[in-house]
C-alpha distance (Angstrom), angle and dihedral (degrees) to the residues before:
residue distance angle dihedral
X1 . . .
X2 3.71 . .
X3 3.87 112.5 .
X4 3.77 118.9 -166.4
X5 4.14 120.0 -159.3
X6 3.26 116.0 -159.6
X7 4.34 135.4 179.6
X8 3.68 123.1 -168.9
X9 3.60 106.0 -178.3
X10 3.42 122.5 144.4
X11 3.67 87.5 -111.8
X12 4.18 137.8 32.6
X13 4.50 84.9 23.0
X14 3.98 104.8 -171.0
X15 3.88 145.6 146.6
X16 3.64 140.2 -150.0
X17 3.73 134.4 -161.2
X18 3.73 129.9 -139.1
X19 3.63 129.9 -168.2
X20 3.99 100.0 -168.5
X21 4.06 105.9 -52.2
X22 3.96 91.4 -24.2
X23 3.59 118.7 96.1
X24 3.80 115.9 -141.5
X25 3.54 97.0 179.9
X26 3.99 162.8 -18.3
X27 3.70 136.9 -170.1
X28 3.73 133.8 -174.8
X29 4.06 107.4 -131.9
X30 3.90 86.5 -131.5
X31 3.89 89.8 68.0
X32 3.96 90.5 56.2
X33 3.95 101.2 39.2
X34 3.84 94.5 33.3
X35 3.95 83.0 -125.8
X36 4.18 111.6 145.7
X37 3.65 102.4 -117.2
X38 4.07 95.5 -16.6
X39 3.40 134.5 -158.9
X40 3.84 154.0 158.2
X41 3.89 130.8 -50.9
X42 3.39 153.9 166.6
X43 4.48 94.9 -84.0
X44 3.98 85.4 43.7
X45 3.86 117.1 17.4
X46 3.70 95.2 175.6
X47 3.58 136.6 70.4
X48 3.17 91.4 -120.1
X49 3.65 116.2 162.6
X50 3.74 90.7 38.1
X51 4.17 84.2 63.8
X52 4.04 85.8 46.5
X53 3.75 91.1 45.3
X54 3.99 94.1 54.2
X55 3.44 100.3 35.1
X56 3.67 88.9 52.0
X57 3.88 89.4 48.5
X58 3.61 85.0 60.3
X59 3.59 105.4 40.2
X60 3.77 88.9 -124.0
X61 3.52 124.2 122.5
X62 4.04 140.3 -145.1
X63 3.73 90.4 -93.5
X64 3.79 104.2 49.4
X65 4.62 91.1 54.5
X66 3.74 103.4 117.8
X67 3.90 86.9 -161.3
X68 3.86 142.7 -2.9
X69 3.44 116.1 -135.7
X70 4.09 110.0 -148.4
X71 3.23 140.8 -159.9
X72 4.07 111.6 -133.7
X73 4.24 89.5 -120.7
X74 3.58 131.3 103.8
X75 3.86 124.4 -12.8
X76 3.79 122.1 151.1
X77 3.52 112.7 -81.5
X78 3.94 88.5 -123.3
X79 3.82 85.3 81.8
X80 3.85 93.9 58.9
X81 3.65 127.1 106.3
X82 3.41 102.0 -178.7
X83 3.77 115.8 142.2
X84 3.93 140.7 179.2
X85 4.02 116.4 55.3
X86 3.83 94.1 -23.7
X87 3.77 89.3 62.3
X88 3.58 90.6 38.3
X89 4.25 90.4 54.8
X90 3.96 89.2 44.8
X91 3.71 91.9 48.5
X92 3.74 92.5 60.4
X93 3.56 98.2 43.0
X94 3.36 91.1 64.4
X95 3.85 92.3 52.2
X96 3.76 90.2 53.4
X97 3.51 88.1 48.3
X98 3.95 98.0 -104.5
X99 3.71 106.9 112.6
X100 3.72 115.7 128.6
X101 3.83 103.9 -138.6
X102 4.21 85.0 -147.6
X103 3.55 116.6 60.1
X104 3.96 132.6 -179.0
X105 3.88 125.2 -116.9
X106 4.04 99.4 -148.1
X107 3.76 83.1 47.1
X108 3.72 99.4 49.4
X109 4.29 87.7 38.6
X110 4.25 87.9 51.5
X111 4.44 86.6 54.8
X112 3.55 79.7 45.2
X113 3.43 98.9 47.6
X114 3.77 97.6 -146.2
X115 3.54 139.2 116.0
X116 3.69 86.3 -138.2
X117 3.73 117.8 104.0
X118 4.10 92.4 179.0
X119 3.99 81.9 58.8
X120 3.83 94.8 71.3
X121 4.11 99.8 14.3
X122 3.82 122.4 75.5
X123 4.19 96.6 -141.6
X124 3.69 89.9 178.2
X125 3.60 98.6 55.6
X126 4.03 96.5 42.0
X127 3.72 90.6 52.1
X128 3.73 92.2 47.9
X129 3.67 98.8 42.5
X130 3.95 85.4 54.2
X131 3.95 103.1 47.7
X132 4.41 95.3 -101.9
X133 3.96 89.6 135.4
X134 3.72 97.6 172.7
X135 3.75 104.3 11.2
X136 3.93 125.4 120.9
X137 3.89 117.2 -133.4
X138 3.24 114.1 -131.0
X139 3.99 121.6 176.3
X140 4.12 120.8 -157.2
X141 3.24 139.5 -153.7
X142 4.13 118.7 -97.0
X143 3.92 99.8 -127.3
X144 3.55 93.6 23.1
X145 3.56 79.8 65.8
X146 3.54 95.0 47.4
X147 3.58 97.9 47.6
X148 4.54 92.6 45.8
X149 3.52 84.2 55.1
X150 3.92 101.1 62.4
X151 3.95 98.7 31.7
X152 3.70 85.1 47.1
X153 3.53 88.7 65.5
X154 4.24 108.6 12.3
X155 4.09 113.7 109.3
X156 3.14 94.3 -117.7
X157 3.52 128.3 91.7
X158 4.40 104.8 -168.3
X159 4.06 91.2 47.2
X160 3.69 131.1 166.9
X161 4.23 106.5 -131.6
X162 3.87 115.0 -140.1
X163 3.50 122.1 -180.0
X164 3.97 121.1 179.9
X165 3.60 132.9 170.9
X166 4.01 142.4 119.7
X167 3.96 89.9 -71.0
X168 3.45 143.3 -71.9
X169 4.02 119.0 180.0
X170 3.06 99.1 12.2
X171 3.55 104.3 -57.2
X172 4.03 138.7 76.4
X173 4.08 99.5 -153.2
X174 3.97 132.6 33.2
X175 3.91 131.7 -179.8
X176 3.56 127.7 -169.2
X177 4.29 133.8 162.1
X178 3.88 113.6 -124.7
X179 3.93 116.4 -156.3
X180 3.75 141.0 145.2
X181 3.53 91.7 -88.8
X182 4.07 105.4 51.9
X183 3.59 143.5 -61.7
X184 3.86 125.7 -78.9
X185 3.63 125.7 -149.1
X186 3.73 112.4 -142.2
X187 3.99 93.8 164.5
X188 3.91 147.9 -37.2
X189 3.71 99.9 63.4
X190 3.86 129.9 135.4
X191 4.37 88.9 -63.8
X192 3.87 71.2 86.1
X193 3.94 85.8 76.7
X194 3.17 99.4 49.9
X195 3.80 108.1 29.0
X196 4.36 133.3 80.8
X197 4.06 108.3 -51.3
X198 3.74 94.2 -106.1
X199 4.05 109.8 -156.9
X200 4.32 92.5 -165.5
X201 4.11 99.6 125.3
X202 3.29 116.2 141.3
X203 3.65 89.1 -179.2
X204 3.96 84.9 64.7
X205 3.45 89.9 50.3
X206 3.90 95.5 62.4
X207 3.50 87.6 37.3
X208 4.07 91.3 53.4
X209 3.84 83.1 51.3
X210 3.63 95.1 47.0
X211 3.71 87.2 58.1
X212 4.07 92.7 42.9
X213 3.66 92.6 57.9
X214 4.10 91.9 53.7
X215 3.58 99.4 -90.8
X216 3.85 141.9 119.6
X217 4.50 112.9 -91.1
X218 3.72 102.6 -144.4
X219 3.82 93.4 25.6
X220 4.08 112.3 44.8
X221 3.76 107.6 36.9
X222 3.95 83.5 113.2
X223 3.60 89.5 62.9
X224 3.74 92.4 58.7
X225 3.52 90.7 50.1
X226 3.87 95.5 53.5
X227 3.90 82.1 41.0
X228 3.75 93.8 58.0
X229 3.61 95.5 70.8
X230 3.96 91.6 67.4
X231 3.72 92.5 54.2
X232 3.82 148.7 54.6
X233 3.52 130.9 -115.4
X234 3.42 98.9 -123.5
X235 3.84 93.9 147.7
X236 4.00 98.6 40.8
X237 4.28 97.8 116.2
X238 3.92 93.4 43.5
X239 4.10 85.4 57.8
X240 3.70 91.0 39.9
X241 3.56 88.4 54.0
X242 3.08 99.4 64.8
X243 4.07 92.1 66.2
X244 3.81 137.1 42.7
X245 3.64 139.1 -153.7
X246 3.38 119.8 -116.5
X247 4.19 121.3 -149.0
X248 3.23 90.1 -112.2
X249 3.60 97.8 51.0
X250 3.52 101.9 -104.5
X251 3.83 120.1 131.4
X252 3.73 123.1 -143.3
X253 4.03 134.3 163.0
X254 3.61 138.5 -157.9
X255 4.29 90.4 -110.1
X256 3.42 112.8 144.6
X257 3.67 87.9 -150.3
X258 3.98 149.1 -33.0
X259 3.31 89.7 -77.9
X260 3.72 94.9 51.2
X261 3.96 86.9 58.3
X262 3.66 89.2 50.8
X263 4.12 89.2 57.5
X264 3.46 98.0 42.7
X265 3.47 94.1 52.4
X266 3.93 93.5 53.9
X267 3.97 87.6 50.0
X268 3.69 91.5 57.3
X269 3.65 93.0 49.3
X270 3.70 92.4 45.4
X271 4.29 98.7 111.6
X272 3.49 99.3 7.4
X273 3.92 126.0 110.4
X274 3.91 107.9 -110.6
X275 4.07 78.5 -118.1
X276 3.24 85.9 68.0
X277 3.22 109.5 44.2
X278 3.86 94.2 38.6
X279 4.21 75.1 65.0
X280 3.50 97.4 46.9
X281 3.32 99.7 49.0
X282 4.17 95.4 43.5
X283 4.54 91.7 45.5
X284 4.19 80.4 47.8
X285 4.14 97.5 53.3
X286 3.72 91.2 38.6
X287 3.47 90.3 52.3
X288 4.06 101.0 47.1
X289 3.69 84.8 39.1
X290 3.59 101.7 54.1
X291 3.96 92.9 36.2
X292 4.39 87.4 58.6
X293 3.92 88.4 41.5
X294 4.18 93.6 51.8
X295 3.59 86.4 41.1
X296 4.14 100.5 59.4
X297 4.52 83.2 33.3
X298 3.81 88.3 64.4
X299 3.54 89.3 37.3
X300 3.47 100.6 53.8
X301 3.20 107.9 10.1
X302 3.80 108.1 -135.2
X303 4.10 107.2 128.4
X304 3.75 91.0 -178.1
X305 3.90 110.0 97.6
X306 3.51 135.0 -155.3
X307 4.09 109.6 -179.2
X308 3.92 144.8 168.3
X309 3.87 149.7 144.8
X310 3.54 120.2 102.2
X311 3.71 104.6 -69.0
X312 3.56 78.5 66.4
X313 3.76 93.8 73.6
X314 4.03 92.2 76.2
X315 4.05 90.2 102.1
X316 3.67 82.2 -166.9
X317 3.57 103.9 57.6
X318 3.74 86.5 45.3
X319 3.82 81.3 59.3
X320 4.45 93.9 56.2
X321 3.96 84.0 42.3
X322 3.69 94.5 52.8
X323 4.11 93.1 39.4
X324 3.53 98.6 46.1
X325 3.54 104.4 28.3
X326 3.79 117.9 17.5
X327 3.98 145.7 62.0
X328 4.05 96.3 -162.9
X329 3.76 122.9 13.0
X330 3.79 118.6 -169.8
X331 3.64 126.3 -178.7
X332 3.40 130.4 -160.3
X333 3.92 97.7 -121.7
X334 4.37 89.5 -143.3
X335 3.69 84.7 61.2
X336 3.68 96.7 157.1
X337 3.48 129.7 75.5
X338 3.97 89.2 -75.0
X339 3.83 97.0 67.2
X340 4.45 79.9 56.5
X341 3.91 91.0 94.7
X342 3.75 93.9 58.9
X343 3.35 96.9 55.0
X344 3.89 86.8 42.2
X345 4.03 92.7 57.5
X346 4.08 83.0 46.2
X347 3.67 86.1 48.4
X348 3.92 88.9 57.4
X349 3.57 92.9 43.1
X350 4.08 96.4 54.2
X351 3.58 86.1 53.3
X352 3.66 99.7 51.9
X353 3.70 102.0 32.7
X354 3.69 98.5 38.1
X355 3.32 128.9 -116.2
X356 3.93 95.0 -81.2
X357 3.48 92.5 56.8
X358 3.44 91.4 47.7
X359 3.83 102.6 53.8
X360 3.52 92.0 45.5
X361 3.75 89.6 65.6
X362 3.44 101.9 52.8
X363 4.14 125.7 118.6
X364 3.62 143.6 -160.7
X365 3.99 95.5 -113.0
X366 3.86 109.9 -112.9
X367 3.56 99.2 172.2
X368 3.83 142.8 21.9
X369 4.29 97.2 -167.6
X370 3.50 95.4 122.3
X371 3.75 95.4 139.9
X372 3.87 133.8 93.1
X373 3.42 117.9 -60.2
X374 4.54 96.9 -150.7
X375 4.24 88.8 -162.7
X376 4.19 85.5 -148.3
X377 3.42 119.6 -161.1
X378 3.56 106.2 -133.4
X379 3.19 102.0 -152.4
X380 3.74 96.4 55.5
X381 3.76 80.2 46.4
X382 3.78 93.5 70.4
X383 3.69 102.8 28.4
X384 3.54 104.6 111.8
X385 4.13 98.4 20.2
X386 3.62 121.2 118.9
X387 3.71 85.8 174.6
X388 3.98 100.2 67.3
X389 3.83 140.8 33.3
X390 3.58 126.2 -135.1
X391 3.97 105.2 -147.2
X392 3.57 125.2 -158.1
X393 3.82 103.8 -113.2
X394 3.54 123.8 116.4
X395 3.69 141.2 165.7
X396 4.47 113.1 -9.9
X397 3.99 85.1 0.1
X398 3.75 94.3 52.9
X399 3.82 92.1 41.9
X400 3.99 84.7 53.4
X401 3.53 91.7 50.3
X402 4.02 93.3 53.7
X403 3.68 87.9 48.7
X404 3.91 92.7 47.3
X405 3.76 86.5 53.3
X406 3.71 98.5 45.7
X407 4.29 80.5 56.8
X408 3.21 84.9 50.4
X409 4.22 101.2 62.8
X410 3.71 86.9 -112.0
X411 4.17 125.7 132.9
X412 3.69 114.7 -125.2
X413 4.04 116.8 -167.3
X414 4.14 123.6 -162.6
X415 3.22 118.9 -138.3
X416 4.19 93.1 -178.2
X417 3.78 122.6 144.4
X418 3.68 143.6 -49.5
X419 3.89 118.0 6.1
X420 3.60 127.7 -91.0
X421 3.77 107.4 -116.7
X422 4.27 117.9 -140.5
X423 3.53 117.7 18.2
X424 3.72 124.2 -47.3
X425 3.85 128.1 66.9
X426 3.56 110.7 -113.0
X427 4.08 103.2 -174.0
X428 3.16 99.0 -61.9
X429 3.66 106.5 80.5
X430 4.02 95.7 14.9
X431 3.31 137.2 143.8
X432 4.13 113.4 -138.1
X433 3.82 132.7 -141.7
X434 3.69 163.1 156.2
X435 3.44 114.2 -93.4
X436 3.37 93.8 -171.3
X437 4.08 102.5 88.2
X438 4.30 117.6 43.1
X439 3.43 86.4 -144.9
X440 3.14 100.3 84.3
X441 3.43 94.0 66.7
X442 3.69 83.0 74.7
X443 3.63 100.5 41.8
X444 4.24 84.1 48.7
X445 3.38 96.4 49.7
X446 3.33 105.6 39.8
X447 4.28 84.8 53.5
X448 3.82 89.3 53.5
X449 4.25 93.8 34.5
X450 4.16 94.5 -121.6
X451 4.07 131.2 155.5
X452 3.81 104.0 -74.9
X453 3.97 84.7 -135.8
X454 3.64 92.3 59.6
X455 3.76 111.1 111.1
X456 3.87 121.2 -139.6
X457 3.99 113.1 -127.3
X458 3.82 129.3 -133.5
X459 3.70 133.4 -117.5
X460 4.09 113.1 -157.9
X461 3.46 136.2 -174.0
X462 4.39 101.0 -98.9
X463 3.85 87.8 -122.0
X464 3.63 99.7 53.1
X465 3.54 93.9 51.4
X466 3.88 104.7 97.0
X467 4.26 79.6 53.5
X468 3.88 99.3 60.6
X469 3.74 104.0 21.4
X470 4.07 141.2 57.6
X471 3.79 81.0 -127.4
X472 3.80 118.6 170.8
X473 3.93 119.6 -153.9
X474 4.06 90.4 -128.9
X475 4.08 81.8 55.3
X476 3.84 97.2 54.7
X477 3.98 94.4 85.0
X478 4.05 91.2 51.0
X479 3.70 87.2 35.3
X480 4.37 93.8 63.0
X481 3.46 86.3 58.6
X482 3.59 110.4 41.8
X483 3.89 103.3 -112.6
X484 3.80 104.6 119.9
X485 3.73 141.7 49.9
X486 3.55 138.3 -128.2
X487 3.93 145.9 177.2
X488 3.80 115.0 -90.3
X489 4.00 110.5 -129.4
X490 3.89 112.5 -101.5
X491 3.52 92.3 -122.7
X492 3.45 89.4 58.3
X493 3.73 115.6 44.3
X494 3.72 96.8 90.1
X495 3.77 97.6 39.3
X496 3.41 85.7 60.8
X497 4.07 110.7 20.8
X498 3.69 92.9 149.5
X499 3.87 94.2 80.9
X500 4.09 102.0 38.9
X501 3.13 117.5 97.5
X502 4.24 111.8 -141.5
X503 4.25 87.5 -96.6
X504 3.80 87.9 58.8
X505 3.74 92.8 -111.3
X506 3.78 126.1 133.0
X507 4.07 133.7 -155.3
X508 3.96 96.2 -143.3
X509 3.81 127.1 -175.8
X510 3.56 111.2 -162.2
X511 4.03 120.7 -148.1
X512 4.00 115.8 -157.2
X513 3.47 120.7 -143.2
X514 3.67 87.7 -102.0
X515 2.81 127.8 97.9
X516 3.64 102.4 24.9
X517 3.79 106.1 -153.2
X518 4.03 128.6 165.5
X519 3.96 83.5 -80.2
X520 3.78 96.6 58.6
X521 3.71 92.2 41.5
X522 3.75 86.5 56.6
X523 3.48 97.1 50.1
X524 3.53 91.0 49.2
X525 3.86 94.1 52.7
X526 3.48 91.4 48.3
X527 3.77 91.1 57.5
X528 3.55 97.7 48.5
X529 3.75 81.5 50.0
X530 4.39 104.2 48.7
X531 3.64 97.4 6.6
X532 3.80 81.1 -121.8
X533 4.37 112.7 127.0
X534 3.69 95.7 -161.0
X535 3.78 144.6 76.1
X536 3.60 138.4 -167.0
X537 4.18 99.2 -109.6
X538 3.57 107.8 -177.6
X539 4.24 123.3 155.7
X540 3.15 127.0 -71.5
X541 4.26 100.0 -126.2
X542 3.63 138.9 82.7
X543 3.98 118.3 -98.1
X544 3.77 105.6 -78.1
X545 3.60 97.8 20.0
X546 3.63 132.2 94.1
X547 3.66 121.8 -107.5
X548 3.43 117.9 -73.1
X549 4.06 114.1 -84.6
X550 3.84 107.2 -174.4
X551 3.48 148.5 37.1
X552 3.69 91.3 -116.7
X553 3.68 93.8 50.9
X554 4.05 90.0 49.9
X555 3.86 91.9 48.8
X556 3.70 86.9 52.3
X557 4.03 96.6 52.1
X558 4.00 79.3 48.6
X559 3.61 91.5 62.0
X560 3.35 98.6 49.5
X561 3.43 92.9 58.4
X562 3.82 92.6 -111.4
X563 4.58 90.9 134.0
X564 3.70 116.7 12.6
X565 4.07 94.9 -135.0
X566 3.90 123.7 22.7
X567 4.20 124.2 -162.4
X568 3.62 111.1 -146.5
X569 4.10 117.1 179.6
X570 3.40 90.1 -23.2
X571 3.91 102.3 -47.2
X572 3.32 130.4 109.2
X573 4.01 123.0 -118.0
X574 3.73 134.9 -174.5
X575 3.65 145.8 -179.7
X576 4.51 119.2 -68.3
């Protein structure tokens, strides 16, 4: 049985494909169209060459999907059936000329007042209209999504489920226990729909002061994080304030709406240094967070967690959780709204398996390279470039060569692979290199136009871990995939000053012995080399573009002097 994901928000757009329980793969629309965090629209209001992208992946094609898995966001409002006064109010928009040609399904099923979705949606005609012959639709639930997605795939098998974000269905937090026997709802299901509008997101609240301090909401809140280290949090209690922690962990606010969030987050900031505020903001979300996360631990007891949504990107609030509140802390590495149609196909699956069936499938994740793997030839690559140089090393010689050049001060990118889904690059669309000086965290940044603030993260050889890092064994899941923080050993910080960020802390991903790709082998190298196990791994893309997708676009960042040497399928490329 083929299983298609899909999202169509209006931002962070992707698909997955399932064959059964094994996924096969995922893309992020933004890696296809070269679009920052893309998503639907009016002139194209599906995701469509994430479906193409997939499918291809999997040699399957529209036509042979049993079911699509959906998000409830934006479809045109063609496909709607609603009827009564919301139909009425939609019908006379568009004859004043105010009719939104998208429309969203949780907000057309809340007018509706049913839990429904096939009560206001016409399934048969969107999967028609869009080449599904013999597929089932099958719409999930936002943070049910979330939530399926990291217990899927979390090491533990009795979990606590957290899910936060700015929203989605009607709700900005969910919580749920995962064991053998079931899952429990505890809160942040599909009452959502159908309850008050609740404006309590903190997640909108760092997002409101990502946009007061000049940069993007849904894009930048990383940069306030990094930012946060350089300032105080002199304005932490009035933000906190503004929310409360509920016994049972939930966390609600006295907003009179998302928009109200937005202003009061651009009041607080108003005379404070973005330092500051970056600091206020960050103390204030670890805080609430924490607090509603201790709260449902001594409540329920489980101390084994199994998060995601996007306020689950702040790798350093995952570290306060995990310190003051957890034993094991996994994170689904798609945290963001992306990852949602994996844990929608999984949602399809527990309801047509079974639960038993379900649980028994699940795996510690040990990989997120889900995209396309282009197998480029690279000598056809560089026939025809005056702007590059294919050189002659290959296998042990070419890994020397990296390893010479990473001595040498110079950036090395891989181009090795399939894709790394969500968004950090993993090895296979990295940028390499010495750890040993800062400054080339200028010299990097200023080549790929980044934040100066931004700190670089380390990749280390899985065994030497415990050596170089303040490294917990609850952290190590989070840890592979780059989604928590930790201190940086004393003894290290100025062997390797490159990867420590001014607090001390670190971003590590940690590769196992196993397998032991072109990465590993370079890491190994460069430790028999320095004696040092890490690198600086930082993404292969220019600021405020997606991560580089193929070799074409990676030769091209190589010619414009953006990495001094660039590995493609195993060869080794460098500039004219």
């Amino acid at each position: 049985m083929y299983i298609l994901g899909i999202h169509t928000g209006s931002h962070d757009a992707s698909a997955c494909l399932f064959r059964d329980f094994e996924l096969i793969a995922a893309v992020s629309l933004e890696r296809l169209t070269r679009r920052k965090n893309d998503g639907v629209h009016a002139g194209r209001p599906m995701p469509d060459a994430a479906i193409d992208e997939v499918l291809a992946v999997g040699g399957v094609t529209r036509a042979e999907v049993d079911v699509v898995a959906a998000s409830r966001a934006l479809f045109p409002a063609s496909l709607y059936t609603i009827t009564g006064l919301p139909a009425l109010a939609l019908a006379l928009d568009r004859l004043r000329g105010k009719g939104k040609p998208l429309l969203l399904v949780d907000r057309m099923m809340r007018k509706q007042r049913t839990l429904d979705a096939g009560l206001v949606f016409d399934g048969a005609r969107f999967l028609a209209e869009n080449g599904f012959s013999r597929a089932r639709l099958h719409f999930y639930n936002h943070h049910l999504a979330h939530a399926l997605a990291a217990y899927f795939h979390a090491p533990a098998e009795f979990a606590l489920l957290h899910t936060a974000d700015g929203g989605g269905d009607g709700v900005a937090y969910s919580a749920r226990l995962g064991s053998p026997s079931g899952l429990q709802d505890l809160f942040g299901g599909d009452e959502g729909l159908l309850g008050p509008k609740r404006a309590d997101s903190v997640g909108l609240m760092f997002a409101g002061f990502t946009q007061a301090l000049g940069f993007i909401a849904n894009r930048h809140e990383g940069k306030l994080v990094g930012l946060a280290g350089h300032g105080a949090p002199v304005a932490a209690d009035r933000i906190e304030s503004h929310f409360r922690v509920e016994p049972d962990g939930q966390i609600r606010a006295g907003f009179r709406s998302n928009r109200a969030i937005a202003e009061t987050a651009a009041a607080i900031c108003a005379g404070l240094s973005r330092e500051d505020a970056a600091a206020s903001v960050q103390e204030a979300t670890e805080r609430l967070m924490s607090a509603s996360l201790r709260r449902l631990v001594e409540r329920h007891g489980a101390r084994r967690l199994a998060v995601a949504g996007g306020v689950y990107a702040n790798v350093k609030m995952n570290r306060r959780i995990f310190e003051e509140v957890a034993e094991e802390l996994f994170v689904f590495p798609a945290m963001g709204d992306d990852g949602l149609p994996v844990g929608g196909a999984l949602d399809f699956l527990m309801q047509e398996r079974g639960y038993p069936e379900w649980f028994a499938a699940r795996h510690p994740l040990r990989h997120v390279f889900w995209g396309r793997d282009h197998h480029a030839d690279p000598e056809a690559l560089a026939r025809g470039r005056a702007d590059v140089t294919l050189r002659p090393e290959e296998d042990e010689a070419l890994v020397a060569a990296v390893v010479e050049a990473l001595g040498q001060g110079k950036a090395v990118a891989l181009h090795e692979g399939r894709m790394e889904f969500g968004p950090r690059a993993l090895g296979a669309r990295s940028i390499l290199a010495s750890p040993v000086r800062r400054d080339i965290n200028d010299s990097l940044n200023a080549r790929l136009s980044r934040s100066e603030f931004m700190p670089f993260a380390p990749v280390a050889l899985a065994e030497a871990a415990d050596e170089v890092f303040d490294l917990a064994p609850g952290m190590r899941a989070a840890a592979r995939f780059m989604t928590i923080t930790c201190n940086v050993k004393q003894a290290w910080r100025e062997r390797i000053p490159a990867v420590v960020h001014v607090d001390g802390s670190a971003r590590p991903q940690l590769i196992e012995r196993e397998p032991r790709t072109l990465y590993r082998r370079i890491l190994e190298r460069w430790r028999e080399a320095t004696g040092l196990p890490v690198l600086v791994n930082t993404s292969f893309n220019v600021h405020e573009e997606p991560i580089i997708d193929t070799p074409e676009q990676a030769l091209a960042a190589l010619a414009q002097n953006r990495v001094d040497l660039l590995v493609v399928a195993g060869r080794l490329f460098a500039r004219g």
